[in-house]
TORFI-105847 format. One record per atom (N, C-alpha, C): x, y, z; atom name; residue number from 1; residue in three letters. Coordinates in pm, 1 decimal, always signed. Example, Ala and Ser with C-alpha at 12.3 -4.5 7.8 and 13.67 -1.06 7.14 Angstrom:
2
px,py,pz,atomo,num,residuo
+1319.0,-569.0,+780.0,N,1,ALA
+1230.0,-450.0,+780.0,CA,1,ALA
+1320.0,-330.0,+780.0,C,1,ALA
+1285.0,-225.0,+708.0,N,2,SER
+1367.0,-106.0,+714.0,CA,2,SER
+1290.0,+3.0,+787.0,C,2,SER
// end
This chain:
139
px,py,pz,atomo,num,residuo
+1601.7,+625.1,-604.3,N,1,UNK
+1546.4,+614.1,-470.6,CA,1,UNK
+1393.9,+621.3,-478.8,C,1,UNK
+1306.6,+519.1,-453.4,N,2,UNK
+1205.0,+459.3,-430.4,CA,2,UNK
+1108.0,+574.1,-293.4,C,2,UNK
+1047.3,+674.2,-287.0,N,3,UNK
+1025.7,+752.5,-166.3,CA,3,UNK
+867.3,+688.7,-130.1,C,3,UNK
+833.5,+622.4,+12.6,N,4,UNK
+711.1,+581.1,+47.0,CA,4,UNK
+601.2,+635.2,+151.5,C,4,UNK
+549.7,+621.1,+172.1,N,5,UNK
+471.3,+678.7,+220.6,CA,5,UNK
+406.6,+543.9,+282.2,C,5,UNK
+386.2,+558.1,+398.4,N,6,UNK
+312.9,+466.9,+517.5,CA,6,UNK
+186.0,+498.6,+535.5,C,6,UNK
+78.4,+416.6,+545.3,N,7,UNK
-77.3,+448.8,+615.9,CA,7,UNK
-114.7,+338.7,+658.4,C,7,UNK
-83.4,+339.2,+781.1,N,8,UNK
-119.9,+243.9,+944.4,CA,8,UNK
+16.8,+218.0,+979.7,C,8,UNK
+12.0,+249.6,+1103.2,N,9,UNK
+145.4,+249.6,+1193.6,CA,9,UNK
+101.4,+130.6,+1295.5,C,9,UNK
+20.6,+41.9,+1255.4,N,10,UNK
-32.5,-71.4,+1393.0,CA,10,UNK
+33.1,-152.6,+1366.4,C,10,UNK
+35.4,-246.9,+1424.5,N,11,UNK
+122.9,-392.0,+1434.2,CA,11,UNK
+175.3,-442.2,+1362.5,C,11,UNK
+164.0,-447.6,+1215.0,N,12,UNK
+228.7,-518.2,+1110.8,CA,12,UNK
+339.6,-431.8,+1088.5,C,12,UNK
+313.9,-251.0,+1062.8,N,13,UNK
+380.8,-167.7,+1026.4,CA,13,UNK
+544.9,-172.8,+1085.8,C,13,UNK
+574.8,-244.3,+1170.0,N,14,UNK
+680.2,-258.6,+1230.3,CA,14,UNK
+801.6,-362.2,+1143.2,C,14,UNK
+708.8,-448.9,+1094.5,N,15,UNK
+841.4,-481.0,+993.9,CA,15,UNK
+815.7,-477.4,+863.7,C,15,UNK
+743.5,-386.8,+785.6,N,16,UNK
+752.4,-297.2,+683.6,CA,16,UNK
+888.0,-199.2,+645.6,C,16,UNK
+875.4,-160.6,+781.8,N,17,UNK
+952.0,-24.3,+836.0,CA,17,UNK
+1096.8,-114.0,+795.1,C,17,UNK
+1150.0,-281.2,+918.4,N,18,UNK
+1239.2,-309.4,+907.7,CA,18,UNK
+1296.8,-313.4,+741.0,C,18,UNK
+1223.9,-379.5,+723.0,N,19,UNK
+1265.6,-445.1,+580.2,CA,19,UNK
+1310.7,-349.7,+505.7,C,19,UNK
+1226.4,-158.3,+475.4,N,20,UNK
+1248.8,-103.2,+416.2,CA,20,UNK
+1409.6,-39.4,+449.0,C,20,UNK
+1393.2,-40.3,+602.6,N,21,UNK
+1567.6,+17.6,+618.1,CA,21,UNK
+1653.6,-14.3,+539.5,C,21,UNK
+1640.5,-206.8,+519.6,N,22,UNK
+1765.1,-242.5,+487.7,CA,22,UNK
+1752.6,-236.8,+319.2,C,22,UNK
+1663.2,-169.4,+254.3,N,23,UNK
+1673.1,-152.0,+99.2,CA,23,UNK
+1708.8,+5.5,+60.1,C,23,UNK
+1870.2,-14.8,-10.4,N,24,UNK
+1893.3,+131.8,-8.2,CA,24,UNK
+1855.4,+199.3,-124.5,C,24,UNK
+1740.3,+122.5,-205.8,N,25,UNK
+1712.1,+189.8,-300.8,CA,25,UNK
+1519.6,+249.0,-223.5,C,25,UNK
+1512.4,+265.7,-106.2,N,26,UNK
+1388.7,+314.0,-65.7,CA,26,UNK
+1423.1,+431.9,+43.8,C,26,UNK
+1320.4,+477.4,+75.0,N,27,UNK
+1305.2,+583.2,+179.8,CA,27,UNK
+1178.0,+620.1,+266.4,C,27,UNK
+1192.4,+598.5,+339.9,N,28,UNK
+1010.9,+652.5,+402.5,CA,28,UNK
+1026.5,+763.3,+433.9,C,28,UNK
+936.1,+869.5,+365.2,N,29,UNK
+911.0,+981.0,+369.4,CA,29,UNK
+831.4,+1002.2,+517.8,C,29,UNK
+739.8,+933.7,+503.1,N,30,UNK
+607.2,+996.9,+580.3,CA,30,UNK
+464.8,+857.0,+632.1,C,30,UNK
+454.2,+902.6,+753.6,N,31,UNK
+368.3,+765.8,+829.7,CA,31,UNK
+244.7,+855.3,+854.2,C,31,UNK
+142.5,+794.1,+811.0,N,32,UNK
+19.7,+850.3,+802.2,CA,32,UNK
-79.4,+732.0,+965.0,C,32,UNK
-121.9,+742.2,+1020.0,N,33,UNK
-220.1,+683.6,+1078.1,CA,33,UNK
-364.8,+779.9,+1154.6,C,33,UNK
-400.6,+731.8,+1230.5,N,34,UNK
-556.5,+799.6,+1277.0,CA,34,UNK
-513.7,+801.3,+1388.5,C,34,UNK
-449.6,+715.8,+1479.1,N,35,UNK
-354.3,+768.4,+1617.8,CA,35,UNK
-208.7,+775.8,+1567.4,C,35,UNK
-185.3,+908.1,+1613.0,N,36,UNK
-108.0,+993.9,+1604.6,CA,36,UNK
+26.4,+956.5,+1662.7,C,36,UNK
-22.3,+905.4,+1785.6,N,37,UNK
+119.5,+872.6,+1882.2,CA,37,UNK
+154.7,+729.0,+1852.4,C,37,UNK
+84.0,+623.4,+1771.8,N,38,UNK
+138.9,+523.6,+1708.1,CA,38,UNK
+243.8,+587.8,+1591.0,C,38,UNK
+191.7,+627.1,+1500.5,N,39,UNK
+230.3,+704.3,+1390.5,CA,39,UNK
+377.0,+772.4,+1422.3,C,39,UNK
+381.4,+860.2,+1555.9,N,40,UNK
+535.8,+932.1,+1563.7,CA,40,UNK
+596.4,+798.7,+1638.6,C,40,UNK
+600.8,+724.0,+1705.9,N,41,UNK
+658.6,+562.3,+1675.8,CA,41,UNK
+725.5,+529.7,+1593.9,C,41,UNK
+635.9,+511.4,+1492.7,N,42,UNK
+706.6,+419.2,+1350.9,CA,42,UNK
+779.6,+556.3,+1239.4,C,42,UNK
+710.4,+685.6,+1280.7,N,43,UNK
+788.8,+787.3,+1243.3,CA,43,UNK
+998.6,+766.2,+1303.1,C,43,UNK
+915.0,+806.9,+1407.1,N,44,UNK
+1128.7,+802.4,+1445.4,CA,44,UNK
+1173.4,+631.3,+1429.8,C,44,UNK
+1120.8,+535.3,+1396.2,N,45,UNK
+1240.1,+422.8,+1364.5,CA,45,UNK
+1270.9,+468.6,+1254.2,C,45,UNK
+1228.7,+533.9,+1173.1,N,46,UNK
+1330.5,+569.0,+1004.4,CA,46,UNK
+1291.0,+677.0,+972.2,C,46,UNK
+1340.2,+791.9,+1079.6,N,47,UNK
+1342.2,+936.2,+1019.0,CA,47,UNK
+1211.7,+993.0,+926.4,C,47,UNK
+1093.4,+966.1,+926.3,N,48,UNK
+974.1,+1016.7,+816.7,CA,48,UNK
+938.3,+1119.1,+882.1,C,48,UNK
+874.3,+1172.3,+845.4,N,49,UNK
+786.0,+1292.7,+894.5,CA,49,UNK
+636.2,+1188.1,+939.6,C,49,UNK
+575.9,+1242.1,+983.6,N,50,UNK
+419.0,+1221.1,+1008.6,CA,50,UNK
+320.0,+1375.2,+935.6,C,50,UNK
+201.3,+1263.7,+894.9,N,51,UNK
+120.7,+1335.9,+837.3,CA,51,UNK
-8.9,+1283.5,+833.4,C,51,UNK
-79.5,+1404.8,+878.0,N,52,UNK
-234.8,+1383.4,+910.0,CA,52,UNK
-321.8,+1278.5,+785.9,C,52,UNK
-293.5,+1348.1,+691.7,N,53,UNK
-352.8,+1279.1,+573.1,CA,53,UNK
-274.7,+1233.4,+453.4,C,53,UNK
-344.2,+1137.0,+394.4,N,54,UNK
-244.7,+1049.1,+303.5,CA,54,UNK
-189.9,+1193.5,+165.0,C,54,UNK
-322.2,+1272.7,+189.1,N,55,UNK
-328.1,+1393.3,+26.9,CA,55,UNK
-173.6,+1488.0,+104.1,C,55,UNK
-170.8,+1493.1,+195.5,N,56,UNK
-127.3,+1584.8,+243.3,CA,56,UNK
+65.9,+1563.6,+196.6,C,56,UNK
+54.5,+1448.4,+195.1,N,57,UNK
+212.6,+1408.0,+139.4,CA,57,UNK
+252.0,+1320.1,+29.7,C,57,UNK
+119.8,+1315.5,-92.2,N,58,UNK
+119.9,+1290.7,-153.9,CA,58,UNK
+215.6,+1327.5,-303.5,C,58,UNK
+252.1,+1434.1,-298.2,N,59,UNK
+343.9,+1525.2,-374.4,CA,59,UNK
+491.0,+1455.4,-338.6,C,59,UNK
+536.3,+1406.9,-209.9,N,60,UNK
+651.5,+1393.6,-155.7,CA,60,UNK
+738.9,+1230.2,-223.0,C,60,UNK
+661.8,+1176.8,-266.2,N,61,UNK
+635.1,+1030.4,-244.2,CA,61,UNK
+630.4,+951.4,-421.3,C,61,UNK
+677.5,+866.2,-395.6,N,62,UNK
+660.5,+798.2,-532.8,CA,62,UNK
+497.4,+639.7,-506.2,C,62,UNK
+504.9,+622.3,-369.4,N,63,UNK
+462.8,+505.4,-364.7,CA,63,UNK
+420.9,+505.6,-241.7,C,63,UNK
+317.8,+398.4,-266.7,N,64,UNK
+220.3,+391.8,-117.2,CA,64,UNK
+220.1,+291.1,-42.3,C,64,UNK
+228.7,+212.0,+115.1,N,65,UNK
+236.7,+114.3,+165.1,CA,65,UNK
+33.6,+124.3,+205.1,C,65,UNK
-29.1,+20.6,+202.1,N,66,UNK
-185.3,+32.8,+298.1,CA,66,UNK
-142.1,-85.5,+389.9,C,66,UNK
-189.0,-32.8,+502.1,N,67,UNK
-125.1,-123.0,+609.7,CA,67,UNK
-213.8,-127.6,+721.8,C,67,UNK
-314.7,-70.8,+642.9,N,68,UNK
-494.1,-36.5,+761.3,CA,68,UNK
-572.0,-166.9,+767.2,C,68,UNK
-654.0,-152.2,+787.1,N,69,UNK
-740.1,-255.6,+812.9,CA,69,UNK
-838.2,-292.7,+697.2,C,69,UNK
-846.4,-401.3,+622.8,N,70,UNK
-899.8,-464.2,+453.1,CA,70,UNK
-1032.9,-327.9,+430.7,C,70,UNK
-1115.1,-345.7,+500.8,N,71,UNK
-1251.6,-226.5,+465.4,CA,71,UNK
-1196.6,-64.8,+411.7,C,71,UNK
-1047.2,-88.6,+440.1,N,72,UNK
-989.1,+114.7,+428.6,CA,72,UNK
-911.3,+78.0,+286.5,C,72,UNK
-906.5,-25.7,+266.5,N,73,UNK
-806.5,-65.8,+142.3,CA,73,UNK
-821.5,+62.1,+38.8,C,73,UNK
-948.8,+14.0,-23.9,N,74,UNK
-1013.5,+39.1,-125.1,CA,74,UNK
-992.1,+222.4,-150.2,C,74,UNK
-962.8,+268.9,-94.8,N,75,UNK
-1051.9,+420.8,-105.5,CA,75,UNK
-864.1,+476.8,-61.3,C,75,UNK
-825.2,+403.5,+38.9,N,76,UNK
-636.3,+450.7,+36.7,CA,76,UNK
-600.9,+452.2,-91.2,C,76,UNK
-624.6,+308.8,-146.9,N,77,UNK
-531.1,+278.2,-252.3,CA,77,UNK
-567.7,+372.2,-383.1,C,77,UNK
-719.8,+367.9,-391.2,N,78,UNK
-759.9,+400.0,-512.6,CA,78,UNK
-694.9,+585.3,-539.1,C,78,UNK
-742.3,+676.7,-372.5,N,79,UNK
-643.0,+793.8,-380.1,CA,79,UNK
-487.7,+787.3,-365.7,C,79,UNK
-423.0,+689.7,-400.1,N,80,UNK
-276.0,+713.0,-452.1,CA,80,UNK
-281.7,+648.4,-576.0,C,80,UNK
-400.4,+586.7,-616.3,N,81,UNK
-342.4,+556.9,-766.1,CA,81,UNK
-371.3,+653.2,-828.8,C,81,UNK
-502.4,+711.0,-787.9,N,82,UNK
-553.5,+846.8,-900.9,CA,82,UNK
-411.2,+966.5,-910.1,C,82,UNK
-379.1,+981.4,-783.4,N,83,UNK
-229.4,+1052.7,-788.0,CA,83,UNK
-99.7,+987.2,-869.8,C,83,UNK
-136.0,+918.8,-945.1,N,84,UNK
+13.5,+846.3,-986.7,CA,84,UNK
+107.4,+750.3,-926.9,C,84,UNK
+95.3,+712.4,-802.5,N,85,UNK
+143.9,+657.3,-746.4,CA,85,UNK
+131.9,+472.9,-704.7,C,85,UNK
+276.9,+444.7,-729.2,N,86,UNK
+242.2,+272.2,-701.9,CA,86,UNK
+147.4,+215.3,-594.1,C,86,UNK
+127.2,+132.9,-552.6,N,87,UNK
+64.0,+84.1,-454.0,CA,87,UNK
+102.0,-39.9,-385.2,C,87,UNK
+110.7,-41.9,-276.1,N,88,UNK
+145.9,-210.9,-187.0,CA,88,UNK
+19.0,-230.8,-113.3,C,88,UNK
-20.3,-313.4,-78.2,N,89,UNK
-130.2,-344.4,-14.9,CA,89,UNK
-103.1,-438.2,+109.3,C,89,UNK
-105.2,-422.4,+214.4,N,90,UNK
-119.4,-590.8,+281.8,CA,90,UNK
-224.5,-683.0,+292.6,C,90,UNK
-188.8,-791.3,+299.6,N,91,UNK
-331.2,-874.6,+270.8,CA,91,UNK
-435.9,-823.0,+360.0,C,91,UNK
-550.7,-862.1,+334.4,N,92,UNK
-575.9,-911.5,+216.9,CA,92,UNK
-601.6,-772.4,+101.8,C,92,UNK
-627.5,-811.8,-24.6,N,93,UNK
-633.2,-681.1,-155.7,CA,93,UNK
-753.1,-584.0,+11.0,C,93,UNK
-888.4,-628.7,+8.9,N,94,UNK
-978.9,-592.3,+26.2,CA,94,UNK
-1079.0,-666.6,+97.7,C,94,UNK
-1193.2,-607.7,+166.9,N,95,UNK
-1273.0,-673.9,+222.9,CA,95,UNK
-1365.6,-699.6,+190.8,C,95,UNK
-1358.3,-678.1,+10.2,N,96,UNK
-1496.2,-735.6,-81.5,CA,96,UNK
-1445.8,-734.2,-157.2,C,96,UNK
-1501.4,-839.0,-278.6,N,97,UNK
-1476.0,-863.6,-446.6,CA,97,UNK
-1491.8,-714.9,-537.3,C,97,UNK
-1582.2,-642.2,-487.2,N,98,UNK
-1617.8,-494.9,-559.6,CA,98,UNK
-1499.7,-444.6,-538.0,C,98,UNK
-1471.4,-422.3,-410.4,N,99,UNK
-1329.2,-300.9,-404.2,CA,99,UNK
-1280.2,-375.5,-443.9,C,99,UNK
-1185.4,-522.0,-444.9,N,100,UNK
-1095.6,-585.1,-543.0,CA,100,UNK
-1092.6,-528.1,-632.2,C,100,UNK
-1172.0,-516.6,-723.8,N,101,UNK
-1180.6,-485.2,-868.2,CA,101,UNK
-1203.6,-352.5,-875.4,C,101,UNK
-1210.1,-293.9,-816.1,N,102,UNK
-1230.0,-157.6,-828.9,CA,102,UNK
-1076.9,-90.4,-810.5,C,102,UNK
-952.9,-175.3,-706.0,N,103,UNK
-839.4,-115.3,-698.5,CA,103,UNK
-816.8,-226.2,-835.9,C,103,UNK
-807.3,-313.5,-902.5,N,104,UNK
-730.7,-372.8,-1024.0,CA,104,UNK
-766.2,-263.2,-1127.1,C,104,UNK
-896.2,-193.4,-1123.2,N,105,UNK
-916.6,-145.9,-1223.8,CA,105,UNK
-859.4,-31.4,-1250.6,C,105,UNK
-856.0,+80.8,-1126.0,N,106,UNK
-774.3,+214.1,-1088.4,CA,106,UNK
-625.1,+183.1,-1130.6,C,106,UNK
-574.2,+58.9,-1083.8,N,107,UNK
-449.3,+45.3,-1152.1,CA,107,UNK
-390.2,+31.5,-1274.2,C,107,UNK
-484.0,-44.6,-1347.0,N,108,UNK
-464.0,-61.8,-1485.7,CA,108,UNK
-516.4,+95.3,-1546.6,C,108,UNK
-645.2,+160.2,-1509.0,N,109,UNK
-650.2,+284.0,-1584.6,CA,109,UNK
-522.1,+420.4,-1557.3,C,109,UNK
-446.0,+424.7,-1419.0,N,110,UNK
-378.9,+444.4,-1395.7,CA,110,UNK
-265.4,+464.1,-1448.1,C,110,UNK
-208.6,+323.4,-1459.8,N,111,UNK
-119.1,+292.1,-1528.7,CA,111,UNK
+15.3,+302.7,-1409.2,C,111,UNK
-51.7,+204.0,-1265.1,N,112,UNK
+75.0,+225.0,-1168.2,CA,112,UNK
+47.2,+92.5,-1120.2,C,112,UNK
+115.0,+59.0,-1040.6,N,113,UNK
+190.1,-121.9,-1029.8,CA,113,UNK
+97.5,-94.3,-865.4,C,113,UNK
+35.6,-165.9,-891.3,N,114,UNK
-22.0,-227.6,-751.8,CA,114,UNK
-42.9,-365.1,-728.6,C,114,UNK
-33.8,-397.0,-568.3,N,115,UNK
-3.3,-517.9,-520.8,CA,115,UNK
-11.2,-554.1,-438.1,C,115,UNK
-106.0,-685.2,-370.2,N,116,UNK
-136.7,-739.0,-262.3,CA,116,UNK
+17.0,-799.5,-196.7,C,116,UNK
+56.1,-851.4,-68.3,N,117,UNK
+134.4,-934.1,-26.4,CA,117,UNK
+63.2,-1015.8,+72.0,C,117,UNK
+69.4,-1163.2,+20.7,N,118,UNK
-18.3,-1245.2,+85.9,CA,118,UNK
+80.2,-1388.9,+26.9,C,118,UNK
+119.6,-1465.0,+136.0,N,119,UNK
+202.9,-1601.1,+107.9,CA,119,UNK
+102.1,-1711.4,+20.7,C,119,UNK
+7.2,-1661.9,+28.8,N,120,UNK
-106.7,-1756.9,-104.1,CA,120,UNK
-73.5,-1681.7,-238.7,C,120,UNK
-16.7,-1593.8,-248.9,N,121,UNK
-42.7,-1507.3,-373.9,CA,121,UNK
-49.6,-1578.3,-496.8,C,121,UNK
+64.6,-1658.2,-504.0,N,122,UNK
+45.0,-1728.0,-618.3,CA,122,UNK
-40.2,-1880.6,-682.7,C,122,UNK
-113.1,-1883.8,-522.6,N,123,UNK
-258.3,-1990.9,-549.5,CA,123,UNK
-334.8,-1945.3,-663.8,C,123,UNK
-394.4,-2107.8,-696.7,N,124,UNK
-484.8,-2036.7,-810.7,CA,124,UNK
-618.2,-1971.4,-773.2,C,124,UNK
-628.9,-1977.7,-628.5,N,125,UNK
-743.6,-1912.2,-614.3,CA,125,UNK
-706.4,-1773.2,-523.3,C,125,UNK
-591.5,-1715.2,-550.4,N,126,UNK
-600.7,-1581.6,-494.7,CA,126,UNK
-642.0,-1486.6,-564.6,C,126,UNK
-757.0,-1441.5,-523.7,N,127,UNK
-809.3,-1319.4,-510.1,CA,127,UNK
-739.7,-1191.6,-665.3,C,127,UNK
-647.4,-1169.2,-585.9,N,128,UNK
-571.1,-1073.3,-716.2,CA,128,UNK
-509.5,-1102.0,-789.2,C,128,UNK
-487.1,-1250.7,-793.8,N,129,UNK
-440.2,-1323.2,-884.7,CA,129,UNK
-536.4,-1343.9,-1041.7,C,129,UNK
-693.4,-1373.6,-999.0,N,130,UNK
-777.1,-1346.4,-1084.0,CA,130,UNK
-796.2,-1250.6,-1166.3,C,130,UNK
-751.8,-1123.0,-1006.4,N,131,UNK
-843.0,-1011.5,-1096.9,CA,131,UNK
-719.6,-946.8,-1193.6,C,131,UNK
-599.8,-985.8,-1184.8,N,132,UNK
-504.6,-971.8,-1254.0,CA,132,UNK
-446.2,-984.6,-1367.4,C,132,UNK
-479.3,-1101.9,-1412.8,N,133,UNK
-463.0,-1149.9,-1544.8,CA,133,UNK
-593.7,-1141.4,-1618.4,C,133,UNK
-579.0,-1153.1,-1739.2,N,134,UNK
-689.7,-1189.4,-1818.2,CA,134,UNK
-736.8,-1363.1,-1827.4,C,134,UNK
-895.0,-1359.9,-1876.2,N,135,UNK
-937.0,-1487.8,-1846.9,CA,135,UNK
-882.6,-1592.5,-1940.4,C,135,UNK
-835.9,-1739.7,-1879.6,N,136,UNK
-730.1,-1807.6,-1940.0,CA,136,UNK
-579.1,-1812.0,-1957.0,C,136,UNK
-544.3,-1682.7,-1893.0,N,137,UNK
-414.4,-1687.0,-1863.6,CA,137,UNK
-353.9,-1766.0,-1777.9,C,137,UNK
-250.8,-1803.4,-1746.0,N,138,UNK
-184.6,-1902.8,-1681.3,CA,138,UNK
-36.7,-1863.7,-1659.8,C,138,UNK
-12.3,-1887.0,-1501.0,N,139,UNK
+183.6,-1830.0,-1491.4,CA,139,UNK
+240.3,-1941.9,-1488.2,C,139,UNK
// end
């Protein structure tokens, strides 16, 4: 069992949530947002707790959803990778080439699976697609 952890309960977060119901190898622990009463929302569609801060339920959790807005990417993701923890991202990675590479890099020193979801992903010009492979590689 896969245990996640949510941060942003706004508009997209709603079928995150679905999708995860129907995978019985997951669980949402815990919905993190900055409004609160969004957050106990997407809390009671799948039983999580709510929690002020992402550190705060970090112990609970195998894995992280970022579901904030591209500028918060960087600094969510990078404190659940330093904790051990996987990472999901929604598009885009980030709202600059620096944090791009700054979460590819936390991941690889890490040593935890992080990942944009974006229906371009596998263009040759996406973003984390670059910063992903080494130069000359090819899928």
């Amino acid at each position: 069992m896969v245990r996640i952890a949510i941060v942003g309960a706004g508009g997209i977060s709603h079928r995150h949530i679905e999708a995860l119901l129907r995978c019985d190898k997951a669980k949402i622990v815990g919905i993190i947002d900055i409004n609160r009463e969004n957050a106990q929302k997407r809390a009671a569609m799948c039983g999580a707790s709510v929690f002020d801060h992402l550190e705060d339920c970090l112990d609970l959790v195998d894995a992280v959803y970022v579901l904030t807005p591209p500028s918060t990417h960087c600094g969510i993701a990078v404190t659940a990778m330093n904790a051990g923890k996987h990472v999901f991202i929604e598009k885009p990675i980030s709202s600059t080439i620096e944090d791009a590479q700054t979460i590819c890099e936390t991941a690889i020193r890490c040593q935890v699976q992080c990942t944009d979801w974006h229906l371009l992903r596998g263009h040759k010009y996406s973003l984390f697609r670059q910063l992903s492979y080494p130069r000359g590689h090819t899928l």
